[in-house]
Residue frames as a rotation matrix with the C-alpha (Angstrom) as fourth column:
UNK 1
0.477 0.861 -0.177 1.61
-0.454 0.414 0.789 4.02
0.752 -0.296 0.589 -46.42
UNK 2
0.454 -0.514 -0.727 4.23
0.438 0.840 -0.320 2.53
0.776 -0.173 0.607 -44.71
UNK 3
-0.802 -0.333 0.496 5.15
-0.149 -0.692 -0.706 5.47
0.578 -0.640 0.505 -42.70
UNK 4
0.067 0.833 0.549 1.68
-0.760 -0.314 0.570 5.84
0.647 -0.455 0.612 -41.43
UNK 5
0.914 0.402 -0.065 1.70
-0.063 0.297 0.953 2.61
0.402 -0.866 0.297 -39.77
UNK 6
-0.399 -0.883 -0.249 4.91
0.539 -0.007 -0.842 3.24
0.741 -0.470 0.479 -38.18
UNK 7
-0.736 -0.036 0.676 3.70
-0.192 -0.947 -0.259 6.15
0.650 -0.320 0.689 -36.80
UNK 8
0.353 0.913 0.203 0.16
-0.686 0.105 0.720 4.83
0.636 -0.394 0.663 -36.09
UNK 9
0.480 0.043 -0.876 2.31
0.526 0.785 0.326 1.76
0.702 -0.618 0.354 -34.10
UNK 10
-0.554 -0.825 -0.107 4.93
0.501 -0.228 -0.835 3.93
0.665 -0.516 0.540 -32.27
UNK 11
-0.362 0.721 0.591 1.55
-0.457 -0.690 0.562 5.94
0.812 -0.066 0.579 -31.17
UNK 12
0.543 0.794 -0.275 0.40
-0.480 0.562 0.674 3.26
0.690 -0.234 0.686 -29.86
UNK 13
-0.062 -0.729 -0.682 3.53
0.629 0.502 -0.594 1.96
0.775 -0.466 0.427 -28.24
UNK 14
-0.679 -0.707 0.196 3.80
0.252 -0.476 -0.843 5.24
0.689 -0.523 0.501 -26.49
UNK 15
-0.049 0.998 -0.034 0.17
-0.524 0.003 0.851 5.06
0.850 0.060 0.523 -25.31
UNK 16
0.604 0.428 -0.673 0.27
0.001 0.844 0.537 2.30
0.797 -0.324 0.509 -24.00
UNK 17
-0.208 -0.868 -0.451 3.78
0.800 0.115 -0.589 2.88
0.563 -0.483 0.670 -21.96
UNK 18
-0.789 -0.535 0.303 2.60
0.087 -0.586 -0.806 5.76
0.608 -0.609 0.509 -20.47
UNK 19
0.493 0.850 0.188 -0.42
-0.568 0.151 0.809 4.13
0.659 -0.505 0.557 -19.02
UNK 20
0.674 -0.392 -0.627 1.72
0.472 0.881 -0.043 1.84
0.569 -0.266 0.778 -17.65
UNK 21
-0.023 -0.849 0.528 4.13
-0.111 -0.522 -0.845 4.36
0.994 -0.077 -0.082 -16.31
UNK 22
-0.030 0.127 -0.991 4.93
0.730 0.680 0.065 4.96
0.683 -0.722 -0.114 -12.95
UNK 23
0.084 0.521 0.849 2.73
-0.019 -0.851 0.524 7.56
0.996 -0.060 -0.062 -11.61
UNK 24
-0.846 -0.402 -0.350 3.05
0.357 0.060 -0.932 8.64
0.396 -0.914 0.093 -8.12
UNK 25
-0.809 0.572 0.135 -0.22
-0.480 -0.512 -0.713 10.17
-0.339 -0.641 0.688 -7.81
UNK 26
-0.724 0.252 -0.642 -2.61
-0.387 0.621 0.681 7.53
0.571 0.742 -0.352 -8.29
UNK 27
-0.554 0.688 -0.468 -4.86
0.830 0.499 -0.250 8.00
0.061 -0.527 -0.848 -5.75
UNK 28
0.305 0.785 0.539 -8.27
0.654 -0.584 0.481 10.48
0.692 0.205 -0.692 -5.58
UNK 29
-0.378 -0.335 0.863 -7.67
-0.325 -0.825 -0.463 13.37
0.867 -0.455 0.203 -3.53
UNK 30
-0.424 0.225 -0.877 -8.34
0.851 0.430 -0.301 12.56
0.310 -0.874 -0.374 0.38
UNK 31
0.210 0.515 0.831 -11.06
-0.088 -0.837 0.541 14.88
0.974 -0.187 -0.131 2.34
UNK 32
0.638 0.088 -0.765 -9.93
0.762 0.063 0.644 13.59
0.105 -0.994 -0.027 5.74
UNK 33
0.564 -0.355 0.746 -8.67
-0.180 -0.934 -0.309 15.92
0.806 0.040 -0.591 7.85
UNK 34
-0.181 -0.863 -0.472 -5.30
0.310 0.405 -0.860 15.34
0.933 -0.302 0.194 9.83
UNK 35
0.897 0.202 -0.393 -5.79
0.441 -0.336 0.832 15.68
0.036 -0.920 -0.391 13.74
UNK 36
0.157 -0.460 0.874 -4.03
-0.298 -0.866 -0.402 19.18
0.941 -0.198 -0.273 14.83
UNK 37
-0.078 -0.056 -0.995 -2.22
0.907 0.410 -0.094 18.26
0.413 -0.910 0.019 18.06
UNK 38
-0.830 -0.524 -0.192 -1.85
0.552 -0.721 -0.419 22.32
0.081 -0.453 0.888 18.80
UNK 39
-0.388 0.829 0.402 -5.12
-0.542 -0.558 0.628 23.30
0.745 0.026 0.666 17.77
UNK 40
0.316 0.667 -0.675 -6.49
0.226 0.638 0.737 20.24
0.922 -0.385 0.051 20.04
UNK 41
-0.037 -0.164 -0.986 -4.36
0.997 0.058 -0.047 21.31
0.065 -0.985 0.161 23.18
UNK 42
-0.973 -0.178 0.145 -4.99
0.120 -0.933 -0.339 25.35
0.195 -0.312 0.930 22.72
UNK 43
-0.173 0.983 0.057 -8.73
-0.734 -0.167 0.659 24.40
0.657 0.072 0.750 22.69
UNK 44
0.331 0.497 -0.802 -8.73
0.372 0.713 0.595 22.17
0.867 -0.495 0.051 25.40
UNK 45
0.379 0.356 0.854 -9.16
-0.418 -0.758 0.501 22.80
0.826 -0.547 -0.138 29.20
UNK 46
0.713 -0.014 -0.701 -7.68
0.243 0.943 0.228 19.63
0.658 -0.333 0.676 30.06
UNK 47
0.897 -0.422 0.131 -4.47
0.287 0.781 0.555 18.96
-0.336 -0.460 0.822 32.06
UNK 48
-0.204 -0.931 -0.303 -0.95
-0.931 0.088 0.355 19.14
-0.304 0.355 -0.884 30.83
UNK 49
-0.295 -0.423 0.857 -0.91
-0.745 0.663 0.071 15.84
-0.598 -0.618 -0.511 31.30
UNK 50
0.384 0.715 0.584 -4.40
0.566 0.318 -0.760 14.53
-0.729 0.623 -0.283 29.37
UNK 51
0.825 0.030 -0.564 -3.04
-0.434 -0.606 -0.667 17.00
-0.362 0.795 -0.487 26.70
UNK 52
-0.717 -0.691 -0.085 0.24
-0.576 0.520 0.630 14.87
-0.391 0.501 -0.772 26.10
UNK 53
-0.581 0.252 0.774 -1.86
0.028 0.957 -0.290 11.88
-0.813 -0.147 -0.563 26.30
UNK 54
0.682 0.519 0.515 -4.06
0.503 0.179 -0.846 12.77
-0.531 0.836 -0.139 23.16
UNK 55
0.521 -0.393 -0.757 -0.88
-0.732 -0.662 -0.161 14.71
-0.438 0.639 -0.633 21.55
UNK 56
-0.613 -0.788 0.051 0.51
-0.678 0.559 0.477 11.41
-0.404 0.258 -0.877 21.47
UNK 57
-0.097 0.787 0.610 -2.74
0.488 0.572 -0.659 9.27
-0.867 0.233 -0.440 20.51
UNK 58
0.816 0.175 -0.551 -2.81
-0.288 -0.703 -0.650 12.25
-0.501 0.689 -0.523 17.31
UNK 59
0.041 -0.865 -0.500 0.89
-0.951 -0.187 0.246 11.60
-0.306 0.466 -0.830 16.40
UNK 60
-0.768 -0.359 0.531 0.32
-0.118 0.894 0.433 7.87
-0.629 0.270 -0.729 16.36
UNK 61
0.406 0.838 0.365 -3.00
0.452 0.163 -0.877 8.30
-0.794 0.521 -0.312 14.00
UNK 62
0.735 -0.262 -0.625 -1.17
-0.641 -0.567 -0.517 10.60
-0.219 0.781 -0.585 11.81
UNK 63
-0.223 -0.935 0.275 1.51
-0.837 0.328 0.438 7.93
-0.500 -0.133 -0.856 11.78
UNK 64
-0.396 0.396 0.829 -0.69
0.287 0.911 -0.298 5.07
-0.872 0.120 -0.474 11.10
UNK 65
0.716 0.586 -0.379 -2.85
-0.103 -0.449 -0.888 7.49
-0.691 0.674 -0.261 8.54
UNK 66
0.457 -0.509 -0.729 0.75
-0.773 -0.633 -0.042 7.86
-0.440 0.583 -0.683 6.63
UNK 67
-0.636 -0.334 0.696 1.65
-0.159 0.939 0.306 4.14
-0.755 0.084 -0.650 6.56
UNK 68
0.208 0.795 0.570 -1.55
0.418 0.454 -0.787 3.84
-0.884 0.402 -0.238 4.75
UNK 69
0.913 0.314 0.258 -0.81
0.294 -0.071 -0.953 5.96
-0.281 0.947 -0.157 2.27
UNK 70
-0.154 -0.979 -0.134 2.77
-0.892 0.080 0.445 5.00
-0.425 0.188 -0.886 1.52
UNK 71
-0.644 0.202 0.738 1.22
0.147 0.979 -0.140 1.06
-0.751 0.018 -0.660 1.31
UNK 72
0.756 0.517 0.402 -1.56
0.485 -0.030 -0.874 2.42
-0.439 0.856 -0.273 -1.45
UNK 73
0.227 -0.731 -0.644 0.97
-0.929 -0.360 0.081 4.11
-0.291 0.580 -0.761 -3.01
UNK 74
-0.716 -0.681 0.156 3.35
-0.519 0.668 0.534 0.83
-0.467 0.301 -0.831 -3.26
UNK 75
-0.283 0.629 0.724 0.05
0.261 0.777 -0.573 -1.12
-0.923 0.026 -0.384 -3.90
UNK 76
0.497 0.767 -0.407 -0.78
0.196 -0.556 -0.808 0.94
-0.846 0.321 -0.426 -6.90
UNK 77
0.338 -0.862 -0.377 2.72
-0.848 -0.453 0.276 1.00
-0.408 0.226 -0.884 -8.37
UNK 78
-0.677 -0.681 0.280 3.21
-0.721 0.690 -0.064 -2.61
-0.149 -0.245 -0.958 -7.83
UNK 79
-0.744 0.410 0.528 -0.20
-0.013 0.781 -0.624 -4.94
-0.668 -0.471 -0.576 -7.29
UNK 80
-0.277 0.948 -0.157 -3.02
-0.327 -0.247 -0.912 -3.42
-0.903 -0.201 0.379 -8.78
UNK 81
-0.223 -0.002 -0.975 -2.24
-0.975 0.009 0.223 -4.76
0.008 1.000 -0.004 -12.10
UNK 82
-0.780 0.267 -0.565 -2.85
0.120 0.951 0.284 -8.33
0.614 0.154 -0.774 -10.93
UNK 83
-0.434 0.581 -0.689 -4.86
0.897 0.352 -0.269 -8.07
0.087 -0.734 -0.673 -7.81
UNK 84
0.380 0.670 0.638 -6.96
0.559 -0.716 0.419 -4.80
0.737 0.197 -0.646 -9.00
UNK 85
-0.577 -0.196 0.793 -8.26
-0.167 -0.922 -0.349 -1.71
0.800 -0.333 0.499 -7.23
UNK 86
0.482 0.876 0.028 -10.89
-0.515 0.257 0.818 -3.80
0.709 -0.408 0.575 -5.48
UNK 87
-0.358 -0.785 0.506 -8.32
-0.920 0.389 -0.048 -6.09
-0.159 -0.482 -0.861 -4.19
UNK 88
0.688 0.686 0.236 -10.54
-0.525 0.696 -0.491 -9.15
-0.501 0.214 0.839 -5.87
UNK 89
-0.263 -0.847 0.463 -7.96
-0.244 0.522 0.817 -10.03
-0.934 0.102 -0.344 -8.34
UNK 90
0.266 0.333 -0.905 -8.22
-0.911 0.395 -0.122 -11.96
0.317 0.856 0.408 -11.63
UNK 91
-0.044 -0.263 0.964 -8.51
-0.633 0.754 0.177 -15.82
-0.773 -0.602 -0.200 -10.19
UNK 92
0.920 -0.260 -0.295 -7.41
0.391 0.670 0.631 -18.23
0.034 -0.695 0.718 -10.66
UNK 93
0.288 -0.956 0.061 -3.83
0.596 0.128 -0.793 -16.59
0.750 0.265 0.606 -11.57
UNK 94
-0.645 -0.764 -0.023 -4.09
0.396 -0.309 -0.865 -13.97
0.653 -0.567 0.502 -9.40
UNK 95
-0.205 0.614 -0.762 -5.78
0.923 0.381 0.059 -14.50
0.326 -0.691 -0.645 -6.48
UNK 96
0.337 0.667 0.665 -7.84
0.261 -0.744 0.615 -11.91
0.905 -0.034 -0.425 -4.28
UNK 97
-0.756 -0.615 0.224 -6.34
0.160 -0.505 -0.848 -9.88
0.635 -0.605 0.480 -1.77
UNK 98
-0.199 0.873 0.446 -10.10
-0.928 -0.314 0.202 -9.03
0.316 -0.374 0.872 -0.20
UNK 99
0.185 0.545 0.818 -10.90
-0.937 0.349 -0.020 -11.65
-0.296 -0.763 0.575 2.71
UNK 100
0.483 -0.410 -0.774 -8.32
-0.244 0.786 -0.568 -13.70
0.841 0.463 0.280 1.70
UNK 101
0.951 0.127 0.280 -6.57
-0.257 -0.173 0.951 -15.89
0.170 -0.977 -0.132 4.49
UNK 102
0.238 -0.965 -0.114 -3.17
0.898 0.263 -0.353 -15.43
0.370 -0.019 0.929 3.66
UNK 103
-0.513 -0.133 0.848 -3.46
-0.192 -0.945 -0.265 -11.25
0.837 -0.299 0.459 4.01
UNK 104
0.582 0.602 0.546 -6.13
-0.490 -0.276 0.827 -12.24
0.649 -0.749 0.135 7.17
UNK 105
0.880 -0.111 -0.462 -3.13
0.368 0.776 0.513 -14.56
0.302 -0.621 0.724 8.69
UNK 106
0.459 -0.812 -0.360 0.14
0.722 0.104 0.684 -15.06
-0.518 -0.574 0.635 10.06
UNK 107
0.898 -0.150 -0.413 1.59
-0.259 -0.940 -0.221 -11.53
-0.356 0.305 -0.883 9.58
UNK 108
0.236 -0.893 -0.383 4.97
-0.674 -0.434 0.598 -12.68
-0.700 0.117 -0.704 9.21
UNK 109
0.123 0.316 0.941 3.67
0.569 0.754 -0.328 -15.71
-0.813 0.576 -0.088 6.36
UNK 110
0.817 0.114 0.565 2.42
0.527 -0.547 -0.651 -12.59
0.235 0.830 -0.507 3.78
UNK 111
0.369 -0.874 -0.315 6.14
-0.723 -0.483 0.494 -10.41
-0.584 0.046 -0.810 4.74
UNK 112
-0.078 -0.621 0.780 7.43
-0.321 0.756 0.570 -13.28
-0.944 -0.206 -0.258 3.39
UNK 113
0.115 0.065 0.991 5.59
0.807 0.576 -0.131 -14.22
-0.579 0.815 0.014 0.58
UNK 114
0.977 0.073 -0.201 6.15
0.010 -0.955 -0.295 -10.04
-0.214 0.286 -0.934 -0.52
UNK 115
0.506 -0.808 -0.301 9.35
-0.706 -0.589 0.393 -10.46
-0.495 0.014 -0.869 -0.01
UNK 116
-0.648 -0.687 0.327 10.49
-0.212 0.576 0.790 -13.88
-0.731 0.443 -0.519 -1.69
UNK 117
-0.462 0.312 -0.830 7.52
-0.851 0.106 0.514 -14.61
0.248 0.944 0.217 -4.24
UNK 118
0.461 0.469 0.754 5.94
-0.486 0.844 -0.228 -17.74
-0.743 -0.261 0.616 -4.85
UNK 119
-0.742 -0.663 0.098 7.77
-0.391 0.547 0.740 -20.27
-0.544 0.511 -0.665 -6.86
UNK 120
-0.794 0.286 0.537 6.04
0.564 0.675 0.475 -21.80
-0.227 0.680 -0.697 -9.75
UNK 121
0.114 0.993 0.035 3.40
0.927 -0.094 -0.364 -18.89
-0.358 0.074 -0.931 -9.80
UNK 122
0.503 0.029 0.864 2.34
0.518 -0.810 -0.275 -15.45
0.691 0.586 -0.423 -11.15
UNK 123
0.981 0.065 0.182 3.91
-0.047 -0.832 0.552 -13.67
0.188 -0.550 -0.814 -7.85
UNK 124
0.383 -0.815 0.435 6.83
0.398 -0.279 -0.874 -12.24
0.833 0.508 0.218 -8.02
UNK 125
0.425 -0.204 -0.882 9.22
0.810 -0.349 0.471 -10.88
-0.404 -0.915 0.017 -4.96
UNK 126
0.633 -0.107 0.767 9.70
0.293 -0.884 -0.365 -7.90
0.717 0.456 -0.528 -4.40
UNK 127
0.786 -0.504 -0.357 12.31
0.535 0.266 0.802 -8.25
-0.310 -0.821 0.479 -1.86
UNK 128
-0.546 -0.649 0.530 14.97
0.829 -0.326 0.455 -6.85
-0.123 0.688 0.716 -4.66
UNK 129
-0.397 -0.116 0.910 13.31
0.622 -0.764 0.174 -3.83
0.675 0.635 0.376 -5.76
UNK 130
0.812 0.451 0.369 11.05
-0.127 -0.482 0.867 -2.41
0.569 -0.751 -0.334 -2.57
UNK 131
-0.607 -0.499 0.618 12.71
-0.569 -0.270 -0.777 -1.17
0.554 -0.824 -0.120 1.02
UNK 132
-0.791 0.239 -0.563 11.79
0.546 0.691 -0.473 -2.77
0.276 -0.682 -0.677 3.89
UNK 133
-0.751 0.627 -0.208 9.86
-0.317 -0.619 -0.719 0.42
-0.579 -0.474 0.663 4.70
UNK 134
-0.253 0.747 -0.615 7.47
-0.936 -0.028 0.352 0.14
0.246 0.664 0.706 1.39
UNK 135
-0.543 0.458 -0.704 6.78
0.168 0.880 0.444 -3.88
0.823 0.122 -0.555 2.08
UNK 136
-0.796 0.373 -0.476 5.60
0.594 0.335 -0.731 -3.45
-0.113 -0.865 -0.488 5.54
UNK 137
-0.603 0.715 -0.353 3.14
-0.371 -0.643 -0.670 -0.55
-0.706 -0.274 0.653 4.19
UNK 138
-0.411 0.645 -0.644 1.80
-0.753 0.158 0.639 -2.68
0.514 0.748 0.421 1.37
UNK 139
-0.716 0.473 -0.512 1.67
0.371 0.881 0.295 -5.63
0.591 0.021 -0.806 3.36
UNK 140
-0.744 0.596 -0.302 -0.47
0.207 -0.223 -0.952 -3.03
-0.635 -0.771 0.043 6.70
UNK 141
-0.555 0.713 -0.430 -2.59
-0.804 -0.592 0.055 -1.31
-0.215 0.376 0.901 3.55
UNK 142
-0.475 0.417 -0.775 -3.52
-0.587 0.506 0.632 -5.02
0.655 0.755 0.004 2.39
UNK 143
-0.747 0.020 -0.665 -4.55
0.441 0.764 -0.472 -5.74
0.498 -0.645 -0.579 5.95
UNK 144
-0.416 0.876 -0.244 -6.46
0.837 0.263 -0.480 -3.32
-0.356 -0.404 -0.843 6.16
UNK 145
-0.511 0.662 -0.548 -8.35
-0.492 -0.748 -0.445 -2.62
-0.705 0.043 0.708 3.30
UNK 146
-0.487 0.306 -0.818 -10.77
-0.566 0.603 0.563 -4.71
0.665 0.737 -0.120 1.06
UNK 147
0.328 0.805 0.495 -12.43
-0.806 -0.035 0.591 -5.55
0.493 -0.593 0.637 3.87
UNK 148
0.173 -0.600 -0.781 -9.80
0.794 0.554 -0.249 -7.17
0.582 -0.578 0.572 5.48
UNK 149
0.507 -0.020 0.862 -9.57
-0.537 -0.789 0.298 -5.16
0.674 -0.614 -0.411 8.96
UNK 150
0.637 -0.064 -0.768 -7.14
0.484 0.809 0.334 -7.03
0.600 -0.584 0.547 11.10
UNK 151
0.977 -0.198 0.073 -5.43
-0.197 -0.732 0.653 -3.90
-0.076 -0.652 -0.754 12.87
UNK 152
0.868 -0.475 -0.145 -2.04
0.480 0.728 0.489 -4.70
-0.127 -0.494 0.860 11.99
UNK 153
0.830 -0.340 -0.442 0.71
-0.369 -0.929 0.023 -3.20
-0.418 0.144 -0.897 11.54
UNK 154
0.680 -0.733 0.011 4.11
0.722 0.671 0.169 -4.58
-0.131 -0.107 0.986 10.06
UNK 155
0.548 -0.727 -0.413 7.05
-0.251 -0.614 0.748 -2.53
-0.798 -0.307 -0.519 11.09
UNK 156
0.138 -0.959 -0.249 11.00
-0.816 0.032 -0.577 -2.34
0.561 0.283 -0.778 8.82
UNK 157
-0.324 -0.879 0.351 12.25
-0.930 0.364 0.054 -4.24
-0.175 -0.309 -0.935 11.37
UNK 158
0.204 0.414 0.887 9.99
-0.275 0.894 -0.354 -7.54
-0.940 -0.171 0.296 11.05
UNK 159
0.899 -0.051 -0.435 10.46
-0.438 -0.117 -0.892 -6.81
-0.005 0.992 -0.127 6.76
UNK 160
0.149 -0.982 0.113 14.28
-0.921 -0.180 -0.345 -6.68
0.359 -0.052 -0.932 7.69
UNK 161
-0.235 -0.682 0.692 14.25
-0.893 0.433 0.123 -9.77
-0.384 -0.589 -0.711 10.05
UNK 162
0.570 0.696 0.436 12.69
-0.289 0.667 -0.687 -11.80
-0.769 0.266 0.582 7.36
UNK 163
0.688 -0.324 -0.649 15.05
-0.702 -0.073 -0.708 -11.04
0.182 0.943 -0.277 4.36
């Protein structure tokens, strides 16, 4: 009898650990479709010229498109266990991330608080264990999404000149 609940706890241990794991694919499949700078300048009549000009307006959307999902990635890995999938949270400990006005303010305020924590509270820095690259894409994905649209962007180097 005593075996069994060994077994029936170690089950359960390992359950539980590999919900918890750290899954890299942890978002739904995406239907968008990536703007084609070659397909967009062999089908256009434009210019030379107007063809850079949207090959480069394409390369920075596909840029921006990849921040995002590098930042849900880290968010998913890292957040979603306090501050959900909704970005609502569980208040009062951990507060909502959705049309909140620390993620709607002073970009370099929330680098900061990502990167050093909050003292005396549930949030933890993640300065130590993330790259400068991953904070600035959790902190752009938590700026905009949850209905928090504030077009920003935070770069490495602002991550970097905070630490």
């Amino acid at each position: 009898m005593k075996k069994l609940t060994r077994y029936s706890v170690f089950a359960v241990i390992i359950l539980f650990l590999s919900a918890c794991g750290d899954s890299t694919n942890t978002s739904a499949p995406s239907n968008e479709v990536e703007p084609s700078t070659s397909a967009t300048a062999a089908a256009s009549s434009e210019p030379a010229a107007e063809v850079a000009g949207a090959s480069e307006a394409a390369t920075t959307q596909v840029a921006e498109a990849d921040v995002m999902k590098l930042g849900k990635q880290v968010y998913m890995r890292n957040c979603v266990a306090c501050h959900q999938p909704n970005g609502k949270g569980i208040p009062p400990a951990f507060p909502s991330i959705a049309n909140s006005d620390v993620v709607t303010g002073d970009l370099d305020a929330q680098i900061s608080l990502v990167l050093n924590g909050v003292t005396g509270s549930a949030m933890v820095a993640f300065g130590p264990q993330l790259s400068d690259e991953e904070i600035a894409a959790v902190v752009t994905y938590q700026r905009n999404s949850f209905g928090n649209n504030t077009g920003d962007e935070a770069t490495a180097e602002q991550v970097l000149a905070l630490r």
